[in-house]
Structures are given as structure tokens and as C-alpha cells.
matplotlib code that plots the C-alpha trace (Angstrom):
import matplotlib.pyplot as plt

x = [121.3, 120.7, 117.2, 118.7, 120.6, 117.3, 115.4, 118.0, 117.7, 113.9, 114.1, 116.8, 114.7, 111.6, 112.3, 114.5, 112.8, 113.3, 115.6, 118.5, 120.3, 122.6, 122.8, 125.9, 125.4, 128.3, 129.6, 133.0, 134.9, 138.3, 140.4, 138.9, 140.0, 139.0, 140.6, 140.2, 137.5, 135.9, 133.4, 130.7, 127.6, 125.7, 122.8, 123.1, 126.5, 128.2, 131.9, 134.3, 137.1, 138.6, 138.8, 141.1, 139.8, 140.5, 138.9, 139.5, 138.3, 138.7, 137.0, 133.5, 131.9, 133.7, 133.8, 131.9, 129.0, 127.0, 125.9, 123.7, 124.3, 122.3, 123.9, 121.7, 120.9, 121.2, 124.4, 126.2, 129.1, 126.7, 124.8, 123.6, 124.1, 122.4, 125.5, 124.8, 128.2, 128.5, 131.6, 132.5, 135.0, 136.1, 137.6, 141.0, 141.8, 143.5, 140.1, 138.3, 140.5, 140.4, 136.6, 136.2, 134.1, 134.2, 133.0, 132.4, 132.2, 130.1, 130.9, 127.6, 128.2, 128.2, 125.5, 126.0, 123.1, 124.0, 122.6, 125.2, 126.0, 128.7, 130.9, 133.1, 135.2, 137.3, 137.4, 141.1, 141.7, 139.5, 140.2, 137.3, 138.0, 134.8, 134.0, 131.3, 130.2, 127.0, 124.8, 123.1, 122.0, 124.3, 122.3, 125.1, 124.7, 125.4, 127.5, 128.4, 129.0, 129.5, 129.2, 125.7, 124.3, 124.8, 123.0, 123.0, 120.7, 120.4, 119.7, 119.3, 121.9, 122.2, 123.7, 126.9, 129.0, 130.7, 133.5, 134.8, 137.6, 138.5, 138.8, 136.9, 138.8, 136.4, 136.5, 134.0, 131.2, 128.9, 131.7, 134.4, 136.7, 137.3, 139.3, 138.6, 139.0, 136.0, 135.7, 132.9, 131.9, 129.1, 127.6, 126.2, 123.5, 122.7, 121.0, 122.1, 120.2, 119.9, 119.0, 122.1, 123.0, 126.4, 127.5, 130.7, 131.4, 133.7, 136.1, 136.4, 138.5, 138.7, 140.5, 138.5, 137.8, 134.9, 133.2, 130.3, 127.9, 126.6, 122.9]
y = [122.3, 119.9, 121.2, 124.3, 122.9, 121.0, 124.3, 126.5, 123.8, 123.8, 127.6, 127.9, 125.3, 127.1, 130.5, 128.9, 131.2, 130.0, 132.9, 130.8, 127.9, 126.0, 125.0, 123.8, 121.9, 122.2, 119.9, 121.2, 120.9, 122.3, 124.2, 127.0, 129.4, 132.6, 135.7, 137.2, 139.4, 140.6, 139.4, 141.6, 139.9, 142.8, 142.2, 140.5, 139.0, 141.6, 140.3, 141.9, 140.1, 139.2, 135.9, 133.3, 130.7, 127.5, 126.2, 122.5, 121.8, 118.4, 117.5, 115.9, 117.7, 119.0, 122.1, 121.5, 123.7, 122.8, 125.6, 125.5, 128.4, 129.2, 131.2, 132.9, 132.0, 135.8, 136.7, 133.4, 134.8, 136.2, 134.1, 133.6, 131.6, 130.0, 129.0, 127.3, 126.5, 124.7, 126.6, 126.6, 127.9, 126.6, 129.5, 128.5, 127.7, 130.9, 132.7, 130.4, 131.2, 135.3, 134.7, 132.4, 130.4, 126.2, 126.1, 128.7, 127.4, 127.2, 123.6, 122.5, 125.7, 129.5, 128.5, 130.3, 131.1, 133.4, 134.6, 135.9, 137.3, 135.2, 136.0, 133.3, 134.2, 132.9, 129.5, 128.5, 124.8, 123.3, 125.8, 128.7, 131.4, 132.5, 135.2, 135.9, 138.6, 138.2, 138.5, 136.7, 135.1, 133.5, 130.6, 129.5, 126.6, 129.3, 126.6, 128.6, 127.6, 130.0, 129.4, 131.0, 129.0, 126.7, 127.9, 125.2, 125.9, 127.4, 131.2, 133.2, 135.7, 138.4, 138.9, 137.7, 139.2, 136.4, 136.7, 134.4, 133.7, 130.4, 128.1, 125.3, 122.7, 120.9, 117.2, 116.4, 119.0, 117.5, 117.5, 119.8, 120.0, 123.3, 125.2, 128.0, 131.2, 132.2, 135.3, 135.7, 138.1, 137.5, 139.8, 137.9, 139.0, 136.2, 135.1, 133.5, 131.3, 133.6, 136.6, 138.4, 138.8, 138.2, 140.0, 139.1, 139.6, 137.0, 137.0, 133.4, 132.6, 129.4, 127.6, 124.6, 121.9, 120.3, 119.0, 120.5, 118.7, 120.9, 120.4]
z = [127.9, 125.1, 124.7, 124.2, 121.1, 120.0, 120.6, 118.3, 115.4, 115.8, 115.2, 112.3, 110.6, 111.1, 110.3, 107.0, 104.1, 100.3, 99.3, 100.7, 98.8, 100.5, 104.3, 106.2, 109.3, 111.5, 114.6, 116.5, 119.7, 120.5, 122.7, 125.0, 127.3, 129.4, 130.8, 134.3, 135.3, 138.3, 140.3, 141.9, 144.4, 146.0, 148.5, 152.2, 151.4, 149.4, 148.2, 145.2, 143.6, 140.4, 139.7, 137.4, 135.0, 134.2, 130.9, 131.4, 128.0, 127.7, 131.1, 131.1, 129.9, 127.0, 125.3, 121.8, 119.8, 116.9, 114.5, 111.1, 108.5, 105.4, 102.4, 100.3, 97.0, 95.1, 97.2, 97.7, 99.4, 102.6, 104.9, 108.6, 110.8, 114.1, 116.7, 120.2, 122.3, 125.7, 126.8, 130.6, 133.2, 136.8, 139.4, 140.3, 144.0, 144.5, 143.4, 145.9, 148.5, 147.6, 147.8, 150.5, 148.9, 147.9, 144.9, 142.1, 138.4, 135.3, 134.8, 132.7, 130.9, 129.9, 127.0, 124.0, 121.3, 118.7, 115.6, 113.4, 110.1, 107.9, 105.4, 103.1, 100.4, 97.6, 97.4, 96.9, 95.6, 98.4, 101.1, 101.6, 104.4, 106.6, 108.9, 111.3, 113.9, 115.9, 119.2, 121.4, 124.9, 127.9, 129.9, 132.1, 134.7, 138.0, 140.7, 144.0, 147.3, 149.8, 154.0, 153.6, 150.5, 147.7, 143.8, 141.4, 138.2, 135.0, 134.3, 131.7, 132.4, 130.0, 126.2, 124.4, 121.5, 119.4, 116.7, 114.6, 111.9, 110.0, 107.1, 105.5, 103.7, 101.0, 101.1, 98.3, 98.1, 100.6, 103.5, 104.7, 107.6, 109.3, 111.8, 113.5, 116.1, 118.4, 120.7, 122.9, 125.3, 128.2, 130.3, 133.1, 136.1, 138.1, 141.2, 144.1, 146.2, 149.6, 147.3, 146.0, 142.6, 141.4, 138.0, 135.7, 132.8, 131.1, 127.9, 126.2, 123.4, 121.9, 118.9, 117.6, 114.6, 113.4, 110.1, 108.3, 106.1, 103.0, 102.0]

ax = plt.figure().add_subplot(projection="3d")
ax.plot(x, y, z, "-o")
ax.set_aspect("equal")
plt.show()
């Protein structure tokens, strides 16, 4: 999943035109969390059930993203923004139990790339509000064990709709600390090893702190 990361820098750098001025490169990690949703798998071994997540955030590996946004030069205010975020999510024993299955978790990730639109406004002192709304894809690490098969891989599983709200706070004008709320919402179609497909849809919120350096 790093290349992933690589890959998004590769293309934000890439596609950069000259009409924007100044680029923040961002680095965070934080808190992050997921609500229930159900579960569908249709195919040989069909199964329906709604499962409970644990985020574990601060487990190896950890919850953390990286994100470079460029603002553009005639309308300062406006900018956009490439995100990629290793979130993850671990079924809780109850769920396995429900499902009868021993293992069900997107440990190494529900990958998040997003393009999004971003908006800051007023500075005040050294503290600059941001908000951003965006789209994108969900490559999650798919880890299920059932009594007929075992699926361990990446797929690309469908699109995502992220949100987020927060606050820079300007150390010098080459780095700032921020803090921030995220909302994302996945819609995953995945396959399983003996040839079902398993679909969920999942709802993560996170709350999370990082530092950006401004070129």
C-alpha cells in the first residue's frame, strides 16, 4: 500500500499546472473509528449480518495518511487536494461469532485516495480554518476466514466520499500544525477466494493531527 502513496505523489506532482502558487505537504495520524454496517456475501456460501468494528488505531499498523494540496494563485482561498489514508477495521468477536467465521478484518487497510476540493479561510493570528469535500477509490487489504476459504489480498473495491473540517495553526510560514475531522464513506464489492462476493459499505470517522510543510 505504500506504492499507493508513492503512486498518488507521482500523480499530484505530475498533473501540478502553473496556475497554482503554493503547495502544502501534509503528514497526519490520529484517532479513527467506524460504525456498524451490514455485511452481504452472495454466491455458493451466501451469509447476511451486520457487523461491529473495532478501529484499533494505534495497533501496528497505525492509522496515518499523507495528503499534498495546491492553492491557486488567482483565488488563494480555493485549492485541491490529493489525500491517500491507510485507515482499517477489525470485526469484533461477537461479529465473528454471528458470522461463523475466524477471521474478518481490513487490518493492512481500507485505502483511501481522494481527490478533493479545499476551502481555507480567514487567517486569524496564526490559526487558518479549512474545509474539504471529495471522491475517490477504496483498495482495502480483504482478510476473511471462513470454514470453506481463506482471502488475503488487495482489491480495488469500489468509490469513497470523504469530508473534512479543521484548523491549521501557523508556526513560521514554512510549517504549521493542524487538527482535524474526517468522514469517509466506502462502498466495497469484493471477492472471495471460492468465488462469492462479499459487499459492505462502511462509515469511518476519524479525529487526527499532523504537520504540513508550505512550499
Amino acid at each position: 500500500m505504500h506504492r499507493l502513496a508513492v503512486l498518488a505523489a507521482a500523480i499530484f506532482l505530475a498533473a501540478a499546472p502553473p496556475a497554482y502558487a503554493d503547495f502544502q505537504l501534509s503528514v497526519f495520524g490520529g484517532w479513527q473509528g467506524a460504525a456498524d454496517s451490514d455485511v452481504t456475501v452472495t454466491g455458493a456460501n451466501p451469509a447476511a449480518f451486520s457487523a461491529r468494528w473495532q478501529g484499533r488505531s494505534f495497533e501496528t499498523p497505525p492509522y496515518w495518511g499523507v495528503r499534498g494540496i495546491w492553492w491557486f494563485d488567482q483565488a488563494p482561498q480555493w485549492g485541491v487536494g490529493l489525500d491517500y489514508t491507510h485507515a482499517k477495521v477489525y470485526a469484533d468477536a461477537a461479529t465473528l461469532a454471528d458470522a461463523g467465521w475466524s477471521r474478518f478484518e481490513f487490518s493492512d487497510g481500507i485505502n483511501f485516495l481522494t481527490l478533493n476540493a479545499m476551502r481555507r479561510f480567514q487567517r486569524w493570528n496564526a490559526l487558518e480554518p479549512y474545509a474539504g469535500l471529495g471522491a475517490g477509490i477504496s483498495v482495502p487489504h480483504v482478510e476473511v476466514t471462513r470454514p470453506s476459504d481463506t482471502t488475503f489480498e488487495y482489491q480495488l473495491a469500489g468509490a469513497v466520499i470523504q469530508a473534512q473540517i479543521g484548523a491549521n495553526y501557523h508556526v513560521s510560514d514554512r510549517v504549521s500544525l493542524f487538527g482535524e475531522y474526517r468522514f469517509n464513506y466506502s462502498m466495497n464489492r469484493m471477492k472471495l477466494t471460492g468465488g462469492d462476493e462479499l459487499e459492505v459499505d462502511l462509515v469511518t470517522n476519524a479525529l487526527v493531527a499532523g504537520v504540513s510543510i508550505h512550499f
